[in-house]
N, C-alpha and C positions, 0 to 999 in steps of 0.2 A: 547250062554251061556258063561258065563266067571266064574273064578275063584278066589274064596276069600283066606284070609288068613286062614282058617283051611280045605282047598280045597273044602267049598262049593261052590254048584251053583251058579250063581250071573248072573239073566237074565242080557241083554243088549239089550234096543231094539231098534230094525233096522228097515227102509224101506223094503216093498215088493219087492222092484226092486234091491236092495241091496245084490250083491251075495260074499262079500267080511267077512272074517273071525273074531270074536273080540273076545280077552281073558283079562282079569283083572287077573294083578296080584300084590303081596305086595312082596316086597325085604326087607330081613332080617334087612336091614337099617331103615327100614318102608317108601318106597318110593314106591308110590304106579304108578303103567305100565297099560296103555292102550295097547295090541298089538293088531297091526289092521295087516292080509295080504290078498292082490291084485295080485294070480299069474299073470293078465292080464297089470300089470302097469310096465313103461321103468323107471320108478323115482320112489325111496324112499326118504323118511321125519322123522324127529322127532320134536317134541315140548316139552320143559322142559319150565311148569307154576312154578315160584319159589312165595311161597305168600306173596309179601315183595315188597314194592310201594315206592313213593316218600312221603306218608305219615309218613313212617319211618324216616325219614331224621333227624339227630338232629339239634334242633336249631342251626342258624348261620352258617347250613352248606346244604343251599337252593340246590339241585340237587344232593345231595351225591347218594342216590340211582341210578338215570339215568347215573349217570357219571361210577357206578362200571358196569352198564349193558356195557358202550361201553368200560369198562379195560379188559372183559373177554374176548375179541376176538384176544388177542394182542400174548400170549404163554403162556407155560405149565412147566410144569416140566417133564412131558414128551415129551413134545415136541416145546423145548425151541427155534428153529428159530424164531424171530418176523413175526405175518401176516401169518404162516406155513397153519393155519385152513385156513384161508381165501382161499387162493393159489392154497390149494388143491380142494378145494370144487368147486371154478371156471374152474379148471384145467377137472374136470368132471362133467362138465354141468351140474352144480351146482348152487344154491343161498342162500344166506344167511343174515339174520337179525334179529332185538330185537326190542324190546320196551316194554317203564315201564309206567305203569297207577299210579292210587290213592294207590290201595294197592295187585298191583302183576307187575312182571316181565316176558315177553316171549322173548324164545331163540328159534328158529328154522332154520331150513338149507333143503333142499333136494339137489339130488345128482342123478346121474346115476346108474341105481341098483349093476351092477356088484362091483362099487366104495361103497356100503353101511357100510359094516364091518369098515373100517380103519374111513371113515367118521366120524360113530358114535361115535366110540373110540375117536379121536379126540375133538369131539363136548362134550364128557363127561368131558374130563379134565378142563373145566370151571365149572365145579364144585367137581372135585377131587382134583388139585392140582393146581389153575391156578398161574400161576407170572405176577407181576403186576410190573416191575423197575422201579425205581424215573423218568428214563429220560420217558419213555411211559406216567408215569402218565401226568408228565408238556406237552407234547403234545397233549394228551388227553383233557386236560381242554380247550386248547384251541378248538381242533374240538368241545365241548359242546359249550362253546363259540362259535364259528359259527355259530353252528343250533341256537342258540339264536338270535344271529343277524337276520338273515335269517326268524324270526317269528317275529320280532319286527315289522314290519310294515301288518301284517297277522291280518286283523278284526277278524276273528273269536278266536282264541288265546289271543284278547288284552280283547274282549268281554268274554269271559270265565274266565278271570283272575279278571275282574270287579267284574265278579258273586259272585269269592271266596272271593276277597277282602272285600267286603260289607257282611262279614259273621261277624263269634265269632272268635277272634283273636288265640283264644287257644286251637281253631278246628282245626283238620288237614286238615280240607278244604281248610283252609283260608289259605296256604302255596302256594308257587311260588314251580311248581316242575321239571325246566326244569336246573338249573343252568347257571351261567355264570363264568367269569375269577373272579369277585369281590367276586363272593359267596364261590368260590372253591380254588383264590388264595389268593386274596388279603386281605379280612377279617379273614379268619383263620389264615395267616402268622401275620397279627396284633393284633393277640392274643394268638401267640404264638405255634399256631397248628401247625403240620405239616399233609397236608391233607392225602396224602400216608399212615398215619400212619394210623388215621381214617377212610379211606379206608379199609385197613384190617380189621381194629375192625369193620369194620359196615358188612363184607361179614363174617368174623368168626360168629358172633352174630345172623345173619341173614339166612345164605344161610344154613341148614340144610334139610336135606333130608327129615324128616317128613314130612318137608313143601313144597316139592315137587312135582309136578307130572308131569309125562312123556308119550307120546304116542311114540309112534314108529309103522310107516307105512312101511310094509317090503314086500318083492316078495315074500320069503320064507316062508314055513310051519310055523307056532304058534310054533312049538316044539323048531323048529331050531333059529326064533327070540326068543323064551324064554330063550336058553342057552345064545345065543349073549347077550342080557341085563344083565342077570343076572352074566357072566364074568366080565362084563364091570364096571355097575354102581353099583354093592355092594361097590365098594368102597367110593361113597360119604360119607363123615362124616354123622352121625346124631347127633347131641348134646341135640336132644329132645326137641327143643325150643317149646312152646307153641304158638297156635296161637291167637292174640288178636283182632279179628275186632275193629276198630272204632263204636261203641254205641250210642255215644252221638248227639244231632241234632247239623247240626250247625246254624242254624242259631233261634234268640229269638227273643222276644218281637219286637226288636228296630230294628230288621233285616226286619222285615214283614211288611205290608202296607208303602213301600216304593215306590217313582216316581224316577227313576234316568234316565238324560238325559244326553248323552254321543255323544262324539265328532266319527266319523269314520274317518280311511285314503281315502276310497273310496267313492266317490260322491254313495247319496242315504238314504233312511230313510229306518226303520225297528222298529219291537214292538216286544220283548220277554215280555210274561208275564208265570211267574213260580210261583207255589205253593210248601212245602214238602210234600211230603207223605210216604207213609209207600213203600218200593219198590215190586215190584211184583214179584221178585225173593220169597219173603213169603208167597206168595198166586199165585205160575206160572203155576198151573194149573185151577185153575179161572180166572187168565189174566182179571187183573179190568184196568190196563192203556190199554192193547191191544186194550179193547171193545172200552174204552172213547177214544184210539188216534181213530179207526177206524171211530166214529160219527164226534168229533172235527174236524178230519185232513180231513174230505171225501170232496170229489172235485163235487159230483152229483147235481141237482137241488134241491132248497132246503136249501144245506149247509149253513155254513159260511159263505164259502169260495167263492162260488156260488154268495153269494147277494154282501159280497164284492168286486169281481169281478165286478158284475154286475154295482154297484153303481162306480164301475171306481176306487177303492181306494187301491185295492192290486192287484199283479201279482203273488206272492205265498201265500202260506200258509202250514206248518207243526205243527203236534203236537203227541205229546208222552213222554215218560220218558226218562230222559235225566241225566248227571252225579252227582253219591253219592254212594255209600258203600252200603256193605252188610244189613246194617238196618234205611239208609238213603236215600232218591231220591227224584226228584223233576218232576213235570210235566209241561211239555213247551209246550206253545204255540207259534210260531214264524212268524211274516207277515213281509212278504219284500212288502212298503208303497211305491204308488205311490205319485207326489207332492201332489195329491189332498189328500190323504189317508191319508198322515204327516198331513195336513190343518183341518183334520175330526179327527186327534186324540182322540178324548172324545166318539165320536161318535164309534170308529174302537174297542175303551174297551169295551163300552157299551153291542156292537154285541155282540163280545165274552163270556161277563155275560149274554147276554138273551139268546143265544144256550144252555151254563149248567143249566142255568135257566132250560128252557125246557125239559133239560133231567133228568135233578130232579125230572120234574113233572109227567112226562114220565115213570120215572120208569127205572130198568133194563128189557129189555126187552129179551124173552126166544129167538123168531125167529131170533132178530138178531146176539144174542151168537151161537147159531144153523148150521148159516150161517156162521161165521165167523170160527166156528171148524171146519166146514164140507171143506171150502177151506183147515184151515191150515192141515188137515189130507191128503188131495188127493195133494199139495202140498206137503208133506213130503215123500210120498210114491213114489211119480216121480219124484222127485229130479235132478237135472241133477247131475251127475258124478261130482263134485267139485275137481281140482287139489289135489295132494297130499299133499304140500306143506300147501294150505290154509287151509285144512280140518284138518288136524294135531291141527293147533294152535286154530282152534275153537275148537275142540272134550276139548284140553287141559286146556283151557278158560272157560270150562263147569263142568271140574272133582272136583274144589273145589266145587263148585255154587250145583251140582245137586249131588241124590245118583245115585248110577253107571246105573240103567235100564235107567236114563234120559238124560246118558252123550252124544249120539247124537242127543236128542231130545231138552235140554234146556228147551225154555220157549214157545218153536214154534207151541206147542200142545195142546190148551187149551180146558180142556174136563170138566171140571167139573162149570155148569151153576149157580151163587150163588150170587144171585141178593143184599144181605146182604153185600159185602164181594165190589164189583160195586159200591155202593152205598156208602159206607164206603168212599170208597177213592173221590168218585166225588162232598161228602158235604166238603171234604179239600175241593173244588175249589172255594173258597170263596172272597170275597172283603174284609176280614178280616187277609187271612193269603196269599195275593198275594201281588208278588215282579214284578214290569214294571222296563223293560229296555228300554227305547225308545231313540234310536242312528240315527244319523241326522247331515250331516257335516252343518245345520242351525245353528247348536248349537254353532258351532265356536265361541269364544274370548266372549260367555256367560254363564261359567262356573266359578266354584270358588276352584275343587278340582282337584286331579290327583294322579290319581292309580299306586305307586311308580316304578312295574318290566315294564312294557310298556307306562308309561308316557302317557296314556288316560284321557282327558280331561274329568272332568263329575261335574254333582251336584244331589244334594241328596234332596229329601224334601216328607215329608211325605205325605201320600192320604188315609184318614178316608174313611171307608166303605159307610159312608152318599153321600160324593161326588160321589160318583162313583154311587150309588143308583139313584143319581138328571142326571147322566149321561146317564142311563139305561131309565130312564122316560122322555129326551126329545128325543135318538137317532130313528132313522126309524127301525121299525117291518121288512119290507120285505119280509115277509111273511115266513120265517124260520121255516123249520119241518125234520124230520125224513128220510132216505132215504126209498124207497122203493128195496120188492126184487131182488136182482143181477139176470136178465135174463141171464147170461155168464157165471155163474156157471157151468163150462162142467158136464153131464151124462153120455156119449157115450164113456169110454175111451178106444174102441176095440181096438187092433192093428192088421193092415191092413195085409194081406198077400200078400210077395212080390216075382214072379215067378222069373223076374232077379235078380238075387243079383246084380248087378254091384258094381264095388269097386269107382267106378270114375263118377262127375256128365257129362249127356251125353247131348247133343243138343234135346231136342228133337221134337222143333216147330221152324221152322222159316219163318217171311213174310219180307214184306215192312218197316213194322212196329214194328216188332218185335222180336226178338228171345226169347227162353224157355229155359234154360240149369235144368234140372232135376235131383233129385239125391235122391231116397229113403231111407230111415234108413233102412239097413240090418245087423246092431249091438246094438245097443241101445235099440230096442224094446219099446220107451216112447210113447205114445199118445201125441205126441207132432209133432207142425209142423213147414215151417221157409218159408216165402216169401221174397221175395229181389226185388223191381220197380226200377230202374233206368232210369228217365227221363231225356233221351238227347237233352239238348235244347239251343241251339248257340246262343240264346238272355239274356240267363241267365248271363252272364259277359261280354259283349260286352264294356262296360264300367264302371266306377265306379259307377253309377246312377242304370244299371240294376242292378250290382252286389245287392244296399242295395237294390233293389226294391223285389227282389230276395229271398233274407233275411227274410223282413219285411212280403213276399207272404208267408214262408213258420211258420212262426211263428206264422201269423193271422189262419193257416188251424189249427193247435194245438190249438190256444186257441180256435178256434170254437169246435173244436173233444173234447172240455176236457171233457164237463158234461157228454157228450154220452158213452166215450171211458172208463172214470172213474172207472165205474164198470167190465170192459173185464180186466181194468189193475189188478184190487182185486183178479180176478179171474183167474190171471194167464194167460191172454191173453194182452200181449200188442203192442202197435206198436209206431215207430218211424219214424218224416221226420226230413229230414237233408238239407241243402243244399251244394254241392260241385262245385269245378271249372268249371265241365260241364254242370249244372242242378240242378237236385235235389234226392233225396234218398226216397223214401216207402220201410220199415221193418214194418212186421207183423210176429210176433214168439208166439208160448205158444203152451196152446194145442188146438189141430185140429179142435176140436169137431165144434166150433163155429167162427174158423178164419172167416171163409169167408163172414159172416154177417158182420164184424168186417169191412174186405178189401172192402166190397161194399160200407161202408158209406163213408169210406175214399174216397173212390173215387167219390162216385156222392158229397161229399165237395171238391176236387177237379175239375172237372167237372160245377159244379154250386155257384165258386165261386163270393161272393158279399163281396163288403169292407163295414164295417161298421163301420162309420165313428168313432163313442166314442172310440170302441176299438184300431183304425189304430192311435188315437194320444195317447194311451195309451201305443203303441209297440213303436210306435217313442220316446217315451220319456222314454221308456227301453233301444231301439239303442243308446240312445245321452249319456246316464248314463255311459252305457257300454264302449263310446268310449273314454268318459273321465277319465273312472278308466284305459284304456289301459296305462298310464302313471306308473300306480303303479303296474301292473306288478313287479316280480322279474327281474333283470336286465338280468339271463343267457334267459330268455323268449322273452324279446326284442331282444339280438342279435339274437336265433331262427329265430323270428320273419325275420328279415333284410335276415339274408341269405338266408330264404326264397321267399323274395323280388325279392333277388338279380338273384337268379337262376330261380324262374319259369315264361314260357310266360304268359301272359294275368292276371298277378296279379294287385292290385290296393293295392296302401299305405294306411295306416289307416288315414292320415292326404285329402286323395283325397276322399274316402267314408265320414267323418265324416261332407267334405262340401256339399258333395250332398245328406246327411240326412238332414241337416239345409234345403233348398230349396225344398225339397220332399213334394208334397200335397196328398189328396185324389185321385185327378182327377189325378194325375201320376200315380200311381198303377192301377186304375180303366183304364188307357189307356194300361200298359204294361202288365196287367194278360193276355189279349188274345193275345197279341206279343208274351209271353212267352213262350206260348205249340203250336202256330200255325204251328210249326215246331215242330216234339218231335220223337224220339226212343226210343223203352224201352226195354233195358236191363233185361231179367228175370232171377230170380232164385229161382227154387221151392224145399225144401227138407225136408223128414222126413217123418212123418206117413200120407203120403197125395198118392193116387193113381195118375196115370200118367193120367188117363181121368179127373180127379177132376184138376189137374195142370193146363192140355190142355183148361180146361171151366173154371177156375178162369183167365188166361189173355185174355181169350176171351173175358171174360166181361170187362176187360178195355179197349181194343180193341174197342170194341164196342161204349163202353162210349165215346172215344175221336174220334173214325176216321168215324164211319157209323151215320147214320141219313142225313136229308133234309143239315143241315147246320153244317157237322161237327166243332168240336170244334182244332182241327187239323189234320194234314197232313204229307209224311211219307218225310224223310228229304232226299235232293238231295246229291248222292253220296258224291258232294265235300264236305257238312257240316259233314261228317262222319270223325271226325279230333280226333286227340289222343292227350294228357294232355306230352306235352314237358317240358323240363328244357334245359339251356344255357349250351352246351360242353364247358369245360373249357380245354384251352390248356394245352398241356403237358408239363410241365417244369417251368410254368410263374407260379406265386407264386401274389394272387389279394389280395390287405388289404383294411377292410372297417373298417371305425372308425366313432365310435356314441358316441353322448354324453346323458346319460343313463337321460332320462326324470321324475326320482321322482329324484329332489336335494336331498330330505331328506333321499334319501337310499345309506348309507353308503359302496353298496355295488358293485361293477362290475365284469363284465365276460367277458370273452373269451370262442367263440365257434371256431375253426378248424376246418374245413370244408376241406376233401380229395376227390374227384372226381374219382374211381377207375375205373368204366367196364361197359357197358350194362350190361343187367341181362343175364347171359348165367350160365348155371348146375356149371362146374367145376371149373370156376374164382367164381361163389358166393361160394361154397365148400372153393377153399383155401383164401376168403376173411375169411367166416368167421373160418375157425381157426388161422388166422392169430388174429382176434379180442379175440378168447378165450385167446389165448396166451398173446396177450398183455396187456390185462381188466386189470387183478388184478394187475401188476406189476406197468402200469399207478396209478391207485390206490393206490396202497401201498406207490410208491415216490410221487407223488406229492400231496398227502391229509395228507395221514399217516406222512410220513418222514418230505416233505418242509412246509406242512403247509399250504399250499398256499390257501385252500376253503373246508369248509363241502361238500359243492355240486360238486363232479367230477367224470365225468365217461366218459369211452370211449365206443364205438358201434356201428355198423354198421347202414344203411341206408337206405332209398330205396324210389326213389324217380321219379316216371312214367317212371319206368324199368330201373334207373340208380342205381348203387350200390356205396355203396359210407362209408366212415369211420368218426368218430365226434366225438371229443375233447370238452367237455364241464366244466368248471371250471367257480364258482363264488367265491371270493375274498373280506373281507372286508381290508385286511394286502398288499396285492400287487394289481398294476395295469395291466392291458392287457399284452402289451409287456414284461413285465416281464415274467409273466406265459410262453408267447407264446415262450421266451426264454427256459425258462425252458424244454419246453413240446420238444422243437426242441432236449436239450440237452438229454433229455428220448429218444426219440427217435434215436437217434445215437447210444447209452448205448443200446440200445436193439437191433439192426440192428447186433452190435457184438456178444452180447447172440444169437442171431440168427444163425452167421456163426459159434458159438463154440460149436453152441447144439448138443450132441450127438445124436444118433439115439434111447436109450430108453428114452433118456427126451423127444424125439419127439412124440412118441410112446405113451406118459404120455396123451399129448394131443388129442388121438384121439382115 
């Protein structure tokens, strides 16, 4: 229960499993408090949603709102040191961050419990009394300038800036909301602004406490955080401002039945096709995008996405609602287009309209909204424990959006089945009111326009409903229907009764071939389970050739598992392969009920591995995409990358794989799958609401699968192949410089990584490694981001790297070059070497 402003009830409601406390309360200011307490949590959190976006921005002063979000972090009037919050908050293993949408702002931080009082106090004064000085602001414009830079060559940011551009100019859509130095310095100073000044005027006008709302996740009793807040943030001003959602669509007539074909930075094709619609935030407990993304975006046999797959023309497919306001939204569709898929464009729209086609004709249908509540409820109810931190800024992310019984529920709940309401929104889905983005570096040097804040090549040209109709009538049927029901849907969700508690997972099988490390859930209590295969296999990187063969094996087993696995994934059952230095990775997590039907198929498609052929040039010509966007990376990513190189045994360069992709056939996979496992160890690890005999007889049966039979499929590995994942000892005292020249010319940006070599992993050197890194994080920070300027992107942190521990200096740069920084960062590091020897004993004390 919680409580309102004339101390009524005011249900809240919560998961079954949910044993943590919630009160709603309104401050005299009218700022209205989530208090959530966790006596069982070592961190507290707050979230302060202010309802004020970059759609506020006033003309000509493109990023004002983002740019005040990052003045608030700077001092106080209470507590006027520059960077003081910051400092502190890292000082007690702590974190802290913002970010501004269309039309809200989030502030949050968590901290160590004991540190929560002073914290919060702190974290209030950015909206009690914050100081914003001339010199911070000019600094300031520049780190937004940064991040700008830093997204200037990002598709997904140049393509959403497309979306808005091609609206109503006098929409607040259609606004650029990230700012740069032009937006912030240089066009306002040539008109006479001074930005600073507008700065205030936009947080006086704006940041009012009505429009506020705050959670706060606390250790302490509701009583005792109610007093805490209420000390605290009464003092927000409130000036009563109103709030005004954006109303209006943005986009008319001249916006819709549009073709626009847009240049990418990274090699590859792709189709957005978007509709408006009404958002589902208006109707979120009928959930009409929920049901349509569920049919659009399902991966089963059948789908879409299924026959597009099939016909070789896409490698993904999403769909659901996607960015707009409170009485705006659009529904996307999104295919990442194979060559062939680009080559069948007419054909890959066509699909698309005869799936809604069908579901039009189809109907809403009862069983599968049914299905789909009956997940999101048992879903909701088993939730796993979500950090503090994150749970804060969603609960807060929700309080405008929902009335308070729905503030941890959202839109996650859909109970009320209204096929009227379904239907509504899926006859938008029209060839009349759809917007195609279709992006393709083909397009190169054949366009005629460019999308001013990111210089996106594109052109524009309209597409009548009739075209697209003659599209529909020549593309292939493939026989497109419905899914059928989710057999994965868990029933059983008992929890197991556990006679050991152990605190620690214990050994509790080991052969030739395998070990079992075990570990039951005796906290949690969820119907939920967690398998771990690790396949150790010495032919998996023996050279650059296995490595991609490697690669290419374990991404062919996923796209085989998709259609099957599809539904286990809806229902909360999913699983993961990966490949690593030594092999390869099996995860399988969710709940219990039905893992193991799950882990057997994975394995007899393991097991009865076949390459088939359409698919294996369909992944190759994923890998060779892939290898060629590794150029456009961000540059701190490449040096990553290199140090990486540089330090560990049996790595191969992106430039030695990318040749032995080129040369790779069928018949080489089909020779190295049984090389691959003919040798293998498997690593297990079973944990959670799974009993210790069910653990014992789930890797038996892989067991089984690979090593018994007439002709097993492998065998258990000789002593000596039993080898550990090494890096190169770097001496002590020698000081190695590598120097790369960053592979996109067009990215204006470089970095320096710093790379420290400290200790094997031993208890009491990782201890004072890492307080050694608490201490230094924020002050690195503070001078060289804050103070010199030097990159938006810079952080320092610790390591760990096949049991070596280690410290990293990362800074990307569009203003200075490598050595410079690496000057710098030498010079920081001296400067604190003596803070070091001067630090008292309660500044030490601070830190731990």
């Amino acid at each position: 229960m919680a409580v309102g402003k004339a101390d009524e009830p005011v249900e809240i409601f919560k998961a079954r499993s949910d044993k943590r406390e919630y009160r709603r309360i309104v401050l005299q200011n009218s700022l209205e408090v989530l208090l959530i307490t966790d006596p069982e949590t070592d961190k507290c959190a707050a979230s302060m949603e202010v309802s004020v976006g970059y759609y506020s921005d006033p003309k000509g002063l493109e990023g004002l709102a983002h740019f005040l979000e990052h003045m608030l972090f700077y001092a106080s009037e209470k507590y006027p040191v520059e960077n003081s919050y910051s400092k502190y908050i890292t000082q007690h293993g702590g974190s802290t961050n913002a970010f501004t949408s269309s039309e809200r702002t989030n502030f949050y931080f968590d901290i160590n419990a004991d540190c929560f009082e002073e914290a919060l106090d702190r974290f209030a004064q950015f909206f009690v009394k914050p100081l914003m000085s001339p010199d911070a602001t000019t600094r300031e414009i520049k780190a937004v300038d940064s991040e700008n830079q830093n997204n200037l060559l990002s598709d997904g940011h140049r393509v959403y800036q497309l979306q808005k551009h091609l609206s109503s100019k006098d929409h607040p859509y259609h606004k650029f909301g990230t700012g740069n130095w032009d937006t912030l310095e240089v066009q306002p100073k040539a008109r006479g602004l001074n930005t600073r000044q507008e700065l205030l005027k936009f947080y006086k006008e704006n940041y009012s406490a009505n429009l506020m709302h705050l959670v706060v996740y606390a250790k302490d009793c509701l009583d005792k955080a109610q007093t805490l807040v209420q000390s605290i943030f009464q003092e927000v001003p409130n000036t009563n401002r109103s709030y005004s959602p954006v109303t209006d669509q943005p986009c008319k007539s001249e916006h819709l039945q549009i073709l626009v074909r847009a240049v990418p930075i990274k090699q590859g094709h792709s189709l957005r096709l978007e509709w408006p619609i009404i958002p589902d935030l208006t109707h979120y407990k009928e959930g009409p995008s929920l049901y349509l993304s569920h049919l659009i975006g399902h991966e089963g046999e059948g789908s879409l996405f299924y026959i597009l797959k099939k016909l070789g023309w896409a490698t993904s497919l999403s769909a659901g609602e996607s960015g707009g306001g409170h009485h705006f939204s659009f529904f996307e569709v999104y295919i990442s287009l194979t060559d062939a898929g680009h080559e069948h464009f007419e054909d890959v729209v066509a699909l698309v309209f005869k799936y809604i086609h069908l579901l039009q004709q189809a109907g809403a249908r009862k069983w599968i909204f049914d299905e789909l509540s009956a997940i999101s409820e048992t879903n909701f109810h088993y939730q796993d424990k979500s950090s503090p931190i994150g749970y804060v800024v969603y609960v807060a992310s929700n309080m405008q959006l929902y009335p308070p019984i729905d503030w941890l529920v959202g839109s996650s709940l859909p109970s009320k089945f209204s096929p009227d309401i379904i239907e509504a929104v899926l006859n938008d889905l029209t060839p009349q009111n759809v917007r195609i983005f279709w992006v393709s570096t083909n397009f190169d040097g054949n366009t005629d326009s460019m999308e001013p804040w990111y210089e996106t090549a594109y052109s524009l040209e309209k597409i009548t409903s009739s075209v697209i109709e003659q599209w529909m009538e020549k593309a292939p049927d493939g026989n497109l229907h419905l899914p059928v029901p989710n057999m994965f849907i868990p029933t059983d969700l008992s929890i197991k009764t556990v006679s050991n508690k152990m605190n620690f997972p214990v050994l509790l099988r080991k052969s030739s071939y395998s070990r079992l490390w075990y570990k039951p859930d005796t906290l949690f209590s969820m119907p939920k389970g967690y398998c771990i295969i690790d396949f150790i296999c010495p032919q998996s990187r023996s050279s650059p050739e296995s490595a991609v063969l490697t690669c290419i094996f374990v991404w062919l087993l996923k796209d085989y598992l998709n259609e099957y696995a599809y539904d286990a994934e809806i229902a909360g059952l999913g699983y993961w392969i990966s490949g690593h230095c030594s092999g390869f990775e099996v995860t399988v997590s969710g709940y219990n009920h039905k893992m193991r039907i799950l882990l057997e198929k994975v394995i007899d498609r393991i097991t009865n591995f076949k390459v088939e052929p359409d698919r294996f040039f369909v992944i190759k010509e994923l890998f060779s995409k892939q290898y060629q966007n590794i150029k456009f990376q961000q540059p701190y990513e490449q040096a990553l990358y290199y140090c990486s190189l540089i330090l560990r045994e049996h790595s191969w360069s992106w430039n030695d794989e990318c040749e032995a992709l080129t040369n790779l056939e069928i018949d080489d996979l089909v020779k190295f799958y049984p090389l691959l496992l003919s040798r293998t160890f498997l690593e297990c690890y079973v944990a959670g609401n799974i009993d210790s005999k069910e653990a014992v007889s789930m890797i038996q049966h892989v067991e089984d699968a690979l090593y018994k039979g007439s002709q097993p499929l492998s065998r258990a590995l000789f002593a000596s192949e039993h080898s550990s994942s090494r890096i190169i000892n770097l001496e002590e005292s020698k000081n190695y410089f590598y120097a790369a020249e960053g592979l996109n010319t067009s990215d204006e940006n470089s970095a320096l990584v710093h790379y420290i070599q400290v200790h094997s992993d031993e208890y009491i050197k990782n201890v004072k490694l890492q307080l050694f890194a608490l201490i230094a994080k924020q002050p690195a920070f503070d001078q060289l981001r804050s103070v010199e300027q030097l990159g938006y992107i810079t952080s320092l942190s610790r390591t760990s790297d096949a049991g070596v521990r280690g410290l990293q200096l990362i800074v990307q740069s569009s203003v200075k070059d490598p050595r410079y920084i690496e000057s710098r960062f030498q010079a920081f590091l001296k400067t604190l070497e003596t803070q070091l020897h001067d630090m008292s004993d309660d500044e030490f004390k601070v830190n731990y």
